[in-house]
VOBA-1610 file (N, C-alpha, C; in pm, whole numbers, padded with zeros to 5 digits, always signed):
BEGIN
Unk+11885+06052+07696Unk+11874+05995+07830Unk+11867+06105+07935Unk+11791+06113+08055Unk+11772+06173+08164Unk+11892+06116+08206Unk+11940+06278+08307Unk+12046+06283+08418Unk+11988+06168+08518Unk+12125+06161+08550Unk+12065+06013+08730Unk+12024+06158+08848Unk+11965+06088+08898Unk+11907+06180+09027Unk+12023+06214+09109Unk+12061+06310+09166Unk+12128+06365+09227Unk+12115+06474+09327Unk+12178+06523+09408Unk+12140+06645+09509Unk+12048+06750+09445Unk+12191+06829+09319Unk+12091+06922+09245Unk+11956+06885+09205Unk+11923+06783+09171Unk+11755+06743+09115Unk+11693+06696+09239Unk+11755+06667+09353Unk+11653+06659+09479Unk+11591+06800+09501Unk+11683+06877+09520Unk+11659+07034+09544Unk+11595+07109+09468Unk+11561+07049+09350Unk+11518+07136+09214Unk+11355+07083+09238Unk+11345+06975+09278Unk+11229+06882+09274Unk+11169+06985+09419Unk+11215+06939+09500Unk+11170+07047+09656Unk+11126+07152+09592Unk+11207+07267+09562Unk+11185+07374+09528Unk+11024+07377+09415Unk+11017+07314+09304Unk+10944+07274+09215Unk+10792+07236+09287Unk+10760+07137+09378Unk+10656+07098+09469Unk+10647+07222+09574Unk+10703+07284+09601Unk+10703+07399+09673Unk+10585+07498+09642Unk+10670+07542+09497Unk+10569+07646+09427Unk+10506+07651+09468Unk+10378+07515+09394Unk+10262+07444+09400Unk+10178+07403+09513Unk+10275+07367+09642Unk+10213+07327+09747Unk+10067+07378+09813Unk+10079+07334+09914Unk+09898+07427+09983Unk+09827+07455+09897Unk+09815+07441+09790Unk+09685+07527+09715Unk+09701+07626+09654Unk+09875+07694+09648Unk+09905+07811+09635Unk+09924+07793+09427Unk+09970+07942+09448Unk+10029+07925+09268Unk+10153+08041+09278Unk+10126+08091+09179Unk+10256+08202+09118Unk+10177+08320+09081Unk+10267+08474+09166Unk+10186+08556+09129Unk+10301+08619+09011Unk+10298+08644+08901Unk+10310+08727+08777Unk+10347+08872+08805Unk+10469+08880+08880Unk+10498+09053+08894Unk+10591+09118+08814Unk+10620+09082+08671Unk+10752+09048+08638Unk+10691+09113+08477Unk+10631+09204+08511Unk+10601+09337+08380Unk+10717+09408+08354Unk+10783+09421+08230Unk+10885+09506+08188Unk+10838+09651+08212Unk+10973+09710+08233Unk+10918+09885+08217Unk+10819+09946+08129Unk+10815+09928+08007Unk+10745+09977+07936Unk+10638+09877+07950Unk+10595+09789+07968Unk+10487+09753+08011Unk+10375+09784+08096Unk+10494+09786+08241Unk+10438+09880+08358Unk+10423+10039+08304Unk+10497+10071+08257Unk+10454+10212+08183Unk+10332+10277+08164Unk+10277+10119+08024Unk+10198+10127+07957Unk+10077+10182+08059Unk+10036+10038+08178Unk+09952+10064+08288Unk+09953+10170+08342Unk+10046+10255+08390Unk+10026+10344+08481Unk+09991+10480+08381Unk+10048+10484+08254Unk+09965+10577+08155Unk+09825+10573+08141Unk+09756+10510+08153Unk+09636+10473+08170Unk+09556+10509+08260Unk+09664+10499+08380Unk+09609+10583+08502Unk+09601+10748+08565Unk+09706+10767+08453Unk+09758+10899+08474Unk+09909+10910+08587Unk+09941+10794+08613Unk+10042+10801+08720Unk+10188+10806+08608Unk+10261+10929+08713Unk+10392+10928+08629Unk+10459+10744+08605Unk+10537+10787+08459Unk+10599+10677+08436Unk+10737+10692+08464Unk+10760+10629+08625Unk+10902+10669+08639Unk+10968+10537+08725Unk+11082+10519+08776Unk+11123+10397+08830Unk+11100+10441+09010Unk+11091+10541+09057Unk+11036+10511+09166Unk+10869+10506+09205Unk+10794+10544+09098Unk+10685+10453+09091Unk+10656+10301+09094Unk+10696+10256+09005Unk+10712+10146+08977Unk+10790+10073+09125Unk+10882+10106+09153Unk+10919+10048+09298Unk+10803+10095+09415Unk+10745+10214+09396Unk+10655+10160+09484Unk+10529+10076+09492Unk+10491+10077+09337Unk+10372+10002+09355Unk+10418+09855+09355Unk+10526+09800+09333Unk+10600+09695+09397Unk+10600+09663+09514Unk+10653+09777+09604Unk+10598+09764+09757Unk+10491+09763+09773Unk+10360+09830+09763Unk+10256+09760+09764Unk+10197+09640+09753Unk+10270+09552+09645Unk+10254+09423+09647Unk+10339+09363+09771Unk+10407+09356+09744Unk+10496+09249+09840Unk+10517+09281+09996Unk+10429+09365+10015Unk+10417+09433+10191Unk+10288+09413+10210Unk+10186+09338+10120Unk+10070+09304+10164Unk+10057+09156+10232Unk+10002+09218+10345Unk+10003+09089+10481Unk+09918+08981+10447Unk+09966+08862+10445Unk+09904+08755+10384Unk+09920+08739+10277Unk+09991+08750+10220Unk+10002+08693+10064Unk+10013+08608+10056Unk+10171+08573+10149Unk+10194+08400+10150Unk+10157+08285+10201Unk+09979+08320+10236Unk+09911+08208+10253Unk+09865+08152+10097Unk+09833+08255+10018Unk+09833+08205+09882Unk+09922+08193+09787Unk+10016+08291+09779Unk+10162+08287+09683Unk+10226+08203+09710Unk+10284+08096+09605Unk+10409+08031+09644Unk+10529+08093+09569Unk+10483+08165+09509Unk+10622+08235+09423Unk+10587+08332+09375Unk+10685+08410+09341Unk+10641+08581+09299Unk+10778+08536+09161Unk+10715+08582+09011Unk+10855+08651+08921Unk+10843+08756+08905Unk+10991+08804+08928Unk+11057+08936+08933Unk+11069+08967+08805Unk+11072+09101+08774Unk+11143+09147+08686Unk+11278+09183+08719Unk+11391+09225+08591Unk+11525+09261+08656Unk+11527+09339+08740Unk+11439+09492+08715Unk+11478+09632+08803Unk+11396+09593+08930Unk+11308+09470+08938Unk+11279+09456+09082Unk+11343+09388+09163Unk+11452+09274+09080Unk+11479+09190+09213Unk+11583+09292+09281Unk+11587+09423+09247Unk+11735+09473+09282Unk+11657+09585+09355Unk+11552+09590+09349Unk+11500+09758+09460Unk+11472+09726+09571Unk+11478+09852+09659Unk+11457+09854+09780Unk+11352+09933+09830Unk+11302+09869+09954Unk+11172+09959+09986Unk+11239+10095+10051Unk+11134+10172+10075Unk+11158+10286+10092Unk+11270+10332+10232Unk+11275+10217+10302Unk+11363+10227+10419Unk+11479+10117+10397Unk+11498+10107+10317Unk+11628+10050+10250Unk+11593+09901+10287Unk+11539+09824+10263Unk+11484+09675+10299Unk+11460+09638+10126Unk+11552+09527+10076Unk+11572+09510+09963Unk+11435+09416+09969Unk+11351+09489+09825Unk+11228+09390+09833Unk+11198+09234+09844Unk+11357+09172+09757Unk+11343+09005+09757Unk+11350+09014+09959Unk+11414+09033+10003Unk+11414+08981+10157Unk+11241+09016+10138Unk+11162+09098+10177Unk+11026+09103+10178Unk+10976+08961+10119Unk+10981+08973+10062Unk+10906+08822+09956Unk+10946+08683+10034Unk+11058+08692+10056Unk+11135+08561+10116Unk+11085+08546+10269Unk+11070+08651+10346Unk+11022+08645+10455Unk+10869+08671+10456Unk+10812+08672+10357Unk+10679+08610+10347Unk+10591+08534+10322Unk+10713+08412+10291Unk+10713+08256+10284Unk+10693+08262+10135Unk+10690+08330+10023Unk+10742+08337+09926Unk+10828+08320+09812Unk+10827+08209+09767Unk+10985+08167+09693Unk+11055+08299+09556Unk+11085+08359+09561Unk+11171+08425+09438Unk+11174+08425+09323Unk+11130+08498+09211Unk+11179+08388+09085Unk+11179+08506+09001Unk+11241+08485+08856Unk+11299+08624+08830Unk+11243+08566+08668Unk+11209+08664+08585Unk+11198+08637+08451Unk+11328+08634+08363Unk+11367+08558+08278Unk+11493+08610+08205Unk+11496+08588+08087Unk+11368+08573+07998Unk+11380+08569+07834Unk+11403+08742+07844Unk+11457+08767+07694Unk+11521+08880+07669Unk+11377+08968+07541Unk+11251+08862+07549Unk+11102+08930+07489Unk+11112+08877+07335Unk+10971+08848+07301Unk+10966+08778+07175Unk+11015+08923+07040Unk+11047+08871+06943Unk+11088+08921+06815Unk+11036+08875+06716Unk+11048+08918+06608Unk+11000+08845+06452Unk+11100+08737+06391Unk+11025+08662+06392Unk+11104+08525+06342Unk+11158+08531+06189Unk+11294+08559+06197Unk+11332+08554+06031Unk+11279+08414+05933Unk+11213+08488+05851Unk+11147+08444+05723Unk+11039+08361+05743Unk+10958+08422+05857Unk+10853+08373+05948Unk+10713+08508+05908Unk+10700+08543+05846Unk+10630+08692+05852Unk+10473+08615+05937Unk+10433+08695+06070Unk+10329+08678+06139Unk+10419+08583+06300Unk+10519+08505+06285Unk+10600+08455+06397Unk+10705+08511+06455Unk+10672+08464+06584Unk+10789+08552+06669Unk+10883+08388+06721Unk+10979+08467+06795Unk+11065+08382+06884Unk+11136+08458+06997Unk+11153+08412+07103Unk+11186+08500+07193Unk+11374+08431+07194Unk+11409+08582+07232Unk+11538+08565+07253Unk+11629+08604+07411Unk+11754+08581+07435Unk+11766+08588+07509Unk+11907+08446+07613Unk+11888+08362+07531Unk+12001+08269+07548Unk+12103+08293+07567Unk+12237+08412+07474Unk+12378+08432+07500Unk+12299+08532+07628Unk+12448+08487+07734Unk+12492+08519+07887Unk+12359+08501+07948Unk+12293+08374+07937Unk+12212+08353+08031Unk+12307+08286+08148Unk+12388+08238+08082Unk+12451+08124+08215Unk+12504+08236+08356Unk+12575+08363+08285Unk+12606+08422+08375Unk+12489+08468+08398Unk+12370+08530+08346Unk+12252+08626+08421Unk+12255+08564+08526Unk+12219+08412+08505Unk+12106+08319+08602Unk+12224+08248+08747Unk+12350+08264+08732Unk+12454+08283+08824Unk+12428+08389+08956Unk+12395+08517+08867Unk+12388+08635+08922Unk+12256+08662+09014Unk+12154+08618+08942Unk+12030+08591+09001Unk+11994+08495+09088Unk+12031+08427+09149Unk+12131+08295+09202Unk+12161+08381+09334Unk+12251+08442+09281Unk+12306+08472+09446Unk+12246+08590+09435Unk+12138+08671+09392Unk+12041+08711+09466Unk+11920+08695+09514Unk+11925+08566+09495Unk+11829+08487+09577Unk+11729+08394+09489Unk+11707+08405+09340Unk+11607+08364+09306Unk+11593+08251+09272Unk+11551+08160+09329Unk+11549+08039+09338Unk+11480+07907+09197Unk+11405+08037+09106Unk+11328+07976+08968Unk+11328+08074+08904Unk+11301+08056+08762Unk+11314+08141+08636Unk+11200+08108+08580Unk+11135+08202+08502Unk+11080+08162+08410Unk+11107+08231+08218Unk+11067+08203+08109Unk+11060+08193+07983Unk+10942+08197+07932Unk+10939+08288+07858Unk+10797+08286+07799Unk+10839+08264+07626Unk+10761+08197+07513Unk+10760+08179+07421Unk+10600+08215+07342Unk+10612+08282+07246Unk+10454+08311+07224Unk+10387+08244+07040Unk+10300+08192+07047Unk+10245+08097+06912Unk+10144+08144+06921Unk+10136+08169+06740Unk+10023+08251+06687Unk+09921+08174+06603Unk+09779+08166+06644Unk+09700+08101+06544Unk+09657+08197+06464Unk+09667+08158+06383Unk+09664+08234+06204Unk+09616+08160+06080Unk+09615+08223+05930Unk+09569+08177+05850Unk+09718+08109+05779Unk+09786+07963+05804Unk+09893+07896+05741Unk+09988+07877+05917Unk+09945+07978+05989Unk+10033+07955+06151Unk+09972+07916+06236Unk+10028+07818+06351Unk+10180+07823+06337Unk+10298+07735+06246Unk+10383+07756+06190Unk+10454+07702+06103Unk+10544+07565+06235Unk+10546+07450+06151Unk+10655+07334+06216Unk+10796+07424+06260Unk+10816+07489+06154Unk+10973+07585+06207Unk+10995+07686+06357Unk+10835+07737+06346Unk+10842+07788+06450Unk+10802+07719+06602Unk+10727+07628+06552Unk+10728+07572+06698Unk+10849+07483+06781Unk+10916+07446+06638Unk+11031+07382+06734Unk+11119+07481+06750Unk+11160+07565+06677Unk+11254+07677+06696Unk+11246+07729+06845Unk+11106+07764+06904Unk+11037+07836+07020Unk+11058+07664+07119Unk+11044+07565+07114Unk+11039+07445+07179Unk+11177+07473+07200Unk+11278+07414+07091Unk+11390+07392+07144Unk+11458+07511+07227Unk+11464+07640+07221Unk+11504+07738+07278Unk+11421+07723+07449Unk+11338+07711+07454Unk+11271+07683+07600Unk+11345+07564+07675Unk+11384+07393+07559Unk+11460+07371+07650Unk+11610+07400+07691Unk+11656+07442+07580Unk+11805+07499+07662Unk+11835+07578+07766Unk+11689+07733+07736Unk+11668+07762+07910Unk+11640+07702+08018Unk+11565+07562+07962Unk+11549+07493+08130Unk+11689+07449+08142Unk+11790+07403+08075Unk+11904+07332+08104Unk+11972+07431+08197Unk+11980+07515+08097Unk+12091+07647+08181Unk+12004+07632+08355Unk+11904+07680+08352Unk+11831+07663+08470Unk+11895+07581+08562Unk+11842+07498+08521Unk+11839+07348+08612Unk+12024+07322+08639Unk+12103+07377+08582Unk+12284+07328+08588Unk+12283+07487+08698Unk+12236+07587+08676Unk+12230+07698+08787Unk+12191+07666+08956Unk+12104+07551+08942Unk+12052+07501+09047Unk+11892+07600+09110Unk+11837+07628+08950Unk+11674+07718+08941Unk+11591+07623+08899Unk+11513+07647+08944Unk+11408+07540+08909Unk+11340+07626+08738Unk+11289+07564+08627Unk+11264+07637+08458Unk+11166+07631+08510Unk+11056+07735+08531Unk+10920+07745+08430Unk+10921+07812+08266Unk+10895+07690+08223Unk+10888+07651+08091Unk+10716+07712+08054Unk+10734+07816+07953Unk+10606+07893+07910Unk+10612+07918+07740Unk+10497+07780+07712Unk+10468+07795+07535Unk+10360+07849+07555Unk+10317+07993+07532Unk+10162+08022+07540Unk+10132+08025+07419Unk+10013+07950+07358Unk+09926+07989+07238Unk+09839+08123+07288Unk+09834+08169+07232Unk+09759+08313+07210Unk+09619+08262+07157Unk+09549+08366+07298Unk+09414+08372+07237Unk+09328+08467+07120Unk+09446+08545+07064Unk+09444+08667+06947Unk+09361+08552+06856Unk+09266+08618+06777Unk+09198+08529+06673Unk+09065+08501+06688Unk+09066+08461+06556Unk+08907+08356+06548Unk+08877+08238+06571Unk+08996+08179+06595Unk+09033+08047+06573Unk+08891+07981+06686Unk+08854+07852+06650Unk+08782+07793+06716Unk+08848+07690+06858Unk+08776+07640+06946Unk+08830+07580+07075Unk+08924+07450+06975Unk+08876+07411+06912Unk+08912+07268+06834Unk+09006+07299+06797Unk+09075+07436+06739Unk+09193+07468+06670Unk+09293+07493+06753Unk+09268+07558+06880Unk+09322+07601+06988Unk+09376+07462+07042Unk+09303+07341+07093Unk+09356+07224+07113Unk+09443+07125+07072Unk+09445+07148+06918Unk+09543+07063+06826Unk+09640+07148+06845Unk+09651+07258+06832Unk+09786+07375+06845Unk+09872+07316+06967Unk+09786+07390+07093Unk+09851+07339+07191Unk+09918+07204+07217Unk+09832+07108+07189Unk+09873+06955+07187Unk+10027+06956+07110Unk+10014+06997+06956Unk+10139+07033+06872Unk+10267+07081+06922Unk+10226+07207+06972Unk+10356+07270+07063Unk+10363+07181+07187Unk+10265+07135+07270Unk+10338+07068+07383Unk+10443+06930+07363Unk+10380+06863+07263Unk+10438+06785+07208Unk+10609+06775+07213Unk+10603+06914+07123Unk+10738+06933+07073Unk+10837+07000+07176Unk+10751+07089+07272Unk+10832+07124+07389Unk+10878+06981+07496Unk+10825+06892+07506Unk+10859+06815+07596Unk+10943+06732+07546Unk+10985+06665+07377Unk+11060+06641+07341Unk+11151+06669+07358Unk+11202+06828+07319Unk+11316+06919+07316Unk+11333+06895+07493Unk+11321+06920+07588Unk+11302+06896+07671Unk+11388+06768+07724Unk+11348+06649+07666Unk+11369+06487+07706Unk+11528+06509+07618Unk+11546+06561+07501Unk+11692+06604+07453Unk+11773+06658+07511Unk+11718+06780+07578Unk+11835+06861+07672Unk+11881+06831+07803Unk+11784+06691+07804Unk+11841+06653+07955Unk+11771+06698+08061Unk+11651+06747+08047Unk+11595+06856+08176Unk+11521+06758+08285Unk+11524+06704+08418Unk+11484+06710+08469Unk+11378+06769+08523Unk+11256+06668+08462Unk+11112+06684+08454Unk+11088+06735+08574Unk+11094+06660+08743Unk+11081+06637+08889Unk+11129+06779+08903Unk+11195+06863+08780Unk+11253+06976+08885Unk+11173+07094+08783Unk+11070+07058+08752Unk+11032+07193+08662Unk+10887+07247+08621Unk+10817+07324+08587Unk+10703+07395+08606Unk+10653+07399+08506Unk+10520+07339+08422Unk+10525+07432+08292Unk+10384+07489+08344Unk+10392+07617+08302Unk+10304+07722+08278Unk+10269+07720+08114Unk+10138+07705+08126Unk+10038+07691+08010Unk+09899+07787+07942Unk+09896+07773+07886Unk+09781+07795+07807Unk+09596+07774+07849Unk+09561+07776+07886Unk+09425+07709+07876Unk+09370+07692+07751Unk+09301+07588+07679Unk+09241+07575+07553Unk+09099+07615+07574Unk+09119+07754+07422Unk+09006+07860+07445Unk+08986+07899+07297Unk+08894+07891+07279Unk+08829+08025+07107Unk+08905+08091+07161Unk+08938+08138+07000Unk+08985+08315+06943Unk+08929+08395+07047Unk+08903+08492+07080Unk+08812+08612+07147Unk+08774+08657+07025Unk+08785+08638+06909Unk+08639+08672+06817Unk+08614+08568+06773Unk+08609+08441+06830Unk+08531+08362+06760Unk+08409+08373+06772Unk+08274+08348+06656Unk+08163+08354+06748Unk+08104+08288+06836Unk+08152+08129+06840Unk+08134+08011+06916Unk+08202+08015+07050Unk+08186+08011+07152Unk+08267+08039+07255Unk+08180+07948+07415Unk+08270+07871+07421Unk+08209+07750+07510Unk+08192+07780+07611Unk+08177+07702+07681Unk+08083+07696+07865Unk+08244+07654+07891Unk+08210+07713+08071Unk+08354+07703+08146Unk+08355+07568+08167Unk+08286+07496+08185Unk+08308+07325+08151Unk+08390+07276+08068Unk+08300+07333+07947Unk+08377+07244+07802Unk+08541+07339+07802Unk+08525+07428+07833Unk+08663+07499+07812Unk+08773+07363+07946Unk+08743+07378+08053Unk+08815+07293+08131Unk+08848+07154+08093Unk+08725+07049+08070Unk+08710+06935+08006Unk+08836+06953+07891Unk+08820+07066+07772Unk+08920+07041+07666Unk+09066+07054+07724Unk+09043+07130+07815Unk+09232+07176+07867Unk+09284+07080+07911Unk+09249+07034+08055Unk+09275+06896+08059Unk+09291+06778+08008Unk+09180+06753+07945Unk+09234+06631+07828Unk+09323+06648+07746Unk+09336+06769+07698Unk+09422+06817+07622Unk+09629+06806+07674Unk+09589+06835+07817Unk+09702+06812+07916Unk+09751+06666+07953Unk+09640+06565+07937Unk+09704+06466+07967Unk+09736+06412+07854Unk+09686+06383+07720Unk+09779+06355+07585Unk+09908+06395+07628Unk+09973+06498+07650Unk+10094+06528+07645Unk+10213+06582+07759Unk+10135+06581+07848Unk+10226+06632+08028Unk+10278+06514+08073Unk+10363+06498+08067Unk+10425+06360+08171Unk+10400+06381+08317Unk+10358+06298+08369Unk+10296+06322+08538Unk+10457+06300+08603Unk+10530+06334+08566Unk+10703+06358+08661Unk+10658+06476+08700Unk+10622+06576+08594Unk+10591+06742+08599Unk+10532+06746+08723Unk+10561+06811+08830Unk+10496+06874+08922Unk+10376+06916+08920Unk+10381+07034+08877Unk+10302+07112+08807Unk+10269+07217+08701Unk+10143+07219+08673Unk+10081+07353+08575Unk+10024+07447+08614Unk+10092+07585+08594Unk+10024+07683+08613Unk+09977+07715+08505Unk+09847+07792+08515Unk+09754+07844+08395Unk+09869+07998+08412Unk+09874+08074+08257Unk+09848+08184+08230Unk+09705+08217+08221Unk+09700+08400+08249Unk+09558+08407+08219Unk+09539+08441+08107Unk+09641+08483+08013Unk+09647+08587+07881Unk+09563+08633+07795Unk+09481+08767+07928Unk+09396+08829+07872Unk+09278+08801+07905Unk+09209+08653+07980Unk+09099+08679+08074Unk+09067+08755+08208Unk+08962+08785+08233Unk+08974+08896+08293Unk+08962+08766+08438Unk+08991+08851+08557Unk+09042+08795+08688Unk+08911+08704+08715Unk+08792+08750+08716Unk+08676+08665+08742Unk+08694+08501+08659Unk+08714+08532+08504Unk+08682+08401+08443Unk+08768+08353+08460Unk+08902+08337+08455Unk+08992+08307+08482Unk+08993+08202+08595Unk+08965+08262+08718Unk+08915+08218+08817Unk+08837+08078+08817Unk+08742+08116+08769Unk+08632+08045+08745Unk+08637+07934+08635Unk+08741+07904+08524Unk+08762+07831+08471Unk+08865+07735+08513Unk+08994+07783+08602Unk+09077+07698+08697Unk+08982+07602+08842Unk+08881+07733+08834Unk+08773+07621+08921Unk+08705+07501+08892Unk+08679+07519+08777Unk+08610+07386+08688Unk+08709+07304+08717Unk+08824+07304+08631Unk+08897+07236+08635Unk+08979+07115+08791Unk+08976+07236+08885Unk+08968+07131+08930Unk+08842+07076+09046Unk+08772+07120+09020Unk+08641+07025+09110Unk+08626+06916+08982Unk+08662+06884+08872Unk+08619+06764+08808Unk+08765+06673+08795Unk+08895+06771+08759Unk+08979+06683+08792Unk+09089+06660+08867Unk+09085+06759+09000Unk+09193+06754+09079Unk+09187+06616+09138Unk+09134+06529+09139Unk+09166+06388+09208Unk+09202+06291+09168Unk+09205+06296+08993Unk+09303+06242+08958Unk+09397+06294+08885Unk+09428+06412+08851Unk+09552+06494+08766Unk+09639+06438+08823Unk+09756+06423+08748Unk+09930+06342+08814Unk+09950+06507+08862Unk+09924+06645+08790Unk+10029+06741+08835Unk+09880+06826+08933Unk+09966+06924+08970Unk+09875+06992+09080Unk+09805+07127+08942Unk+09714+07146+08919Unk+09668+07223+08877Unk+09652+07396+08892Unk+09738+07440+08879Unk+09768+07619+08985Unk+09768+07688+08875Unk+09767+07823+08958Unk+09751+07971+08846Unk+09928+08005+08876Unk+09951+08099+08774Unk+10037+08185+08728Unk+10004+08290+08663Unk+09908+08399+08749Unk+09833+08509+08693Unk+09933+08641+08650Unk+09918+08721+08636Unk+09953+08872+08649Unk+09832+08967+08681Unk+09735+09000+08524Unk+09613+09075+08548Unk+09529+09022+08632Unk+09518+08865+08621Unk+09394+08830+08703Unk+09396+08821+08842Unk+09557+08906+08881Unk+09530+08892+09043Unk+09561+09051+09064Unk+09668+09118+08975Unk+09664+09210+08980Unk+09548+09368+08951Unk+09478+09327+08871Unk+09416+09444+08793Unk+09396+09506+08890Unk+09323+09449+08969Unk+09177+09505+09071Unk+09277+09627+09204Unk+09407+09564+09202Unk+09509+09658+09248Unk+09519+09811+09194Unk+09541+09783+09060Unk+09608+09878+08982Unk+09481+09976+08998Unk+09389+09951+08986Unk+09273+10030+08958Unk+09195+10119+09030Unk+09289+10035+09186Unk+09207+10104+09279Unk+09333+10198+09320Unk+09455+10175+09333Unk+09565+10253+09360Unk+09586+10389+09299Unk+09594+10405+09178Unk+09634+10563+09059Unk+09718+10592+09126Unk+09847+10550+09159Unk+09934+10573+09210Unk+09923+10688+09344Unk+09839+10665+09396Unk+09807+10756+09545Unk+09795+10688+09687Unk+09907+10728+09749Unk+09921+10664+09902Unk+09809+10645+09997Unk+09740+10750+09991Unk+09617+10722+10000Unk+09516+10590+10013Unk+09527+10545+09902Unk+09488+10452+09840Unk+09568+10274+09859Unk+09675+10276+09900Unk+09768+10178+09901Unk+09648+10043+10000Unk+09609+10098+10132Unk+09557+09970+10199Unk+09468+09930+10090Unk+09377+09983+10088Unk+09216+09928+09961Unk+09289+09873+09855Unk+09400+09870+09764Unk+09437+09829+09712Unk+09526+09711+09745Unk+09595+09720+09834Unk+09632+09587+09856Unk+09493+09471+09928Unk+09396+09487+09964Unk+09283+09422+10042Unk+09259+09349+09899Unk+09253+09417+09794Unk+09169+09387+09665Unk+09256+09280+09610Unk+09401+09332+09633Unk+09509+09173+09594Unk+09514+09072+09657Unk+09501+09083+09773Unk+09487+08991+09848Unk+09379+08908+09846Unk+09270+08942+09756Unk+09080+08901+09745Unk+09118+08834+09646Unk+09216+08852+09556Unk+09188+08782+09436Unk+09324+08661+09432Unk+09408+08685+09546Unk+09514+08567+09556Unk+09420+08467+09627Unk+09317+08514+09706Unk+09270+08396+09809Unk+09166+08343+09642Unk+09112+08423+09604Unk+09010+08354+09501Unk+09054+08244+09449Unk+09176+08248+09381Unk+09216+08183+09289Unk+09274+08064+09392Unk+09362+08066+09537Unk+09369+07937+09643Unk+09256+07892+09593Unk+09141+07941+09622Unk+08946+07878+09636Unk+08975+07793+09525Unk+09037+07848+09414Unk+08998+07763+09292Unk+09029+07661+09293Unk+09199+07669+09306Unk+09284+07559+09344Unk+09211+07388+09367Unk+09145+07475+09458Unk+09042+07379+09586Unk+08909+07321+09511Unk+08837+07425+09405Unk+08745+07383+09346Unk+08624+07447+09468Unk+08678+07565+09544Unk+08575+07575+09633Unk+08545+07729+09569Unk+08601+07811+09437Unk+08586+07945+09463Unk+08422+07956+09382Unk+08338+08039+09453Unk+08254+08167+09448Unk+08252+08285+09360Unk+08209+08242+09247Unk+08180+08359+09173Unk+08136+08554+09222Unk+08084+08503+09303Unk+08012+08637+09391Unk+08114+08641+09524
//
């Protein structure tokens, strides 16, 4: 049985429609160190933590964001830095009409007696993390869980294993007074065909929203961030941004309860253009009747065009933020079903 409605789930619900509102989505800032690492090796920019805090400031000091952002996730070492004149970055974000939100799975692992499956961990002392994060402001969390199409995967064990663990983070969430974004991404690693990609997803959503309706989570107060249904990237068959949209969606309403607010797309691993351009399909055919609002939850596809132009040189900081800001408004456009390829 669902909780009775109460203050906390009025507020969770606000917060939740928030995100989503105007047209906006979620920008993806919430790269682990060695992640961010990875990027700035690439660039040649030292890998150090006051790098990384500044190209943070770069993001979140770019004017206008929060005509398109409704939420930024943090990583840990960001919700706690400060810009260079001691102005703790969450105030930046918050006063840029920006809602907060902090990542707190602890990163996927190998699933014992799973060989090819992971599960992400991270559950013991969430209650205190998400306390702590709380009163520094962050108002939503998100979880990521990752499913592998393979030859025998994904296994029934692992998808509920990865389901049920997503909903106990929304619980903890939601009793914190955070709104869960809830994230089962199928992986586009593979050959797998669009058709395989669809039953998967359908499978895991299935089982996440169950686990979900068990833990008690208050649907009205929560986010799921998804998948788009897509070929392998080596499949050789690889559809029109139509049929890719057409399948996602249909695919979404088999199994999204329209309580859900909304869906943000991950991009995982399309590049910022298609990406774009496939949230566009989607909704010029079905934003008028979807129950949830259809939004992004990018990282690369809003970020890259940043990273690339920056190489960590001050220099460089305005042109690089102009370029983030080009690709937060793109993806609003999409929202809208109005974005421009060119």
């Amino acid at each position: 049985m669902q909780r009775e409605p109460g203050t906390n789930e009025q507020k969770l619900a606000e917060t939740a429609n928030a995100l989503v509102a105007l047209d906006k989505g979620l920008l993806a800032l919430d790269e682990s160190n060695p992640t961010c690492n990875k990027r700035f090796a690439r660039y040649g920019i030292p890998q150090t933590e006051e790098m990384r805090r500044n190209y943070r400031e770069l993001i979140v000091t770019t004017e206008g964001l929060g005509e398109f952002i409704g939420g930024a996730i943090l990583y840990d070492e960001t919700i706690r830095q400060k810009k260079k004149d001691g102005t703790p970055l969450i105030k930046l974000i918050i006063d840029a009409g920006i809602i907060p939100g902090i990542k707190v799975d602890g990163g996927v692992k190998e699933m014992a007696g799973h060989p090819g499956e992971q599960i992400c961990e991270g559950l013991d002392g969430l209650r205190a993390r998400l306390a702590e994060y709380s009163q520094l402001g962050a108002r939503f969390a998100k979880w990521r869980a990752v499913i592998t199409i393979g030859n025998g995967i994904p296994s029934q064990a692992c998808i509920e294993a990865n389901a049920h663990t997503l909903a106990r983070y929304a619980a903890f969430c939601q009793e914190a007074g955070m709104v869960p974004v809830v994230e089962p991404e199928v992986l586009m690693d593979g050959d797998h065909t669009l058709e395989r990609c669809r039953e998967v997803t359908e499978e895991v959503l299935h089982s996440v929203f169950d686990q979900l309706y068990r833990q008690r989570v208050t649907l009205e107060g929560m986010i799921l961030k998804a998948n788009m249904v897509l070929p392998g990237l080596s499949c050789p068959q690889q559809e029109t941004t139509i049929e890719i949209a057409e399948a996602t969606v249909k695919c979404l309403m088999r199994v999204v309860p329209a309580a859900v607010p909304g869906i943000t797309f991950l991009s995982g691993g399309q590049s910022a253009e298609l990406a774009s351009e496939r949230l566009n399909a989607m909704n010029m055919r079905f934003k008028a009747r979807s129950p949830w609002a259809l939004a992004f939850s990018f990282a690369r596809a809003i970020q890259q065009p940043a990273w690339e132009i920056w190489q960590g040189k001050e220099a460089n900081v305005v042109a690089a933020q102009q370029a983030l800001l080009h690709r937060a408004k793109c993806n609003r456009d999409a929202r809208r079903g109005e974005y421009q390829g060119d």
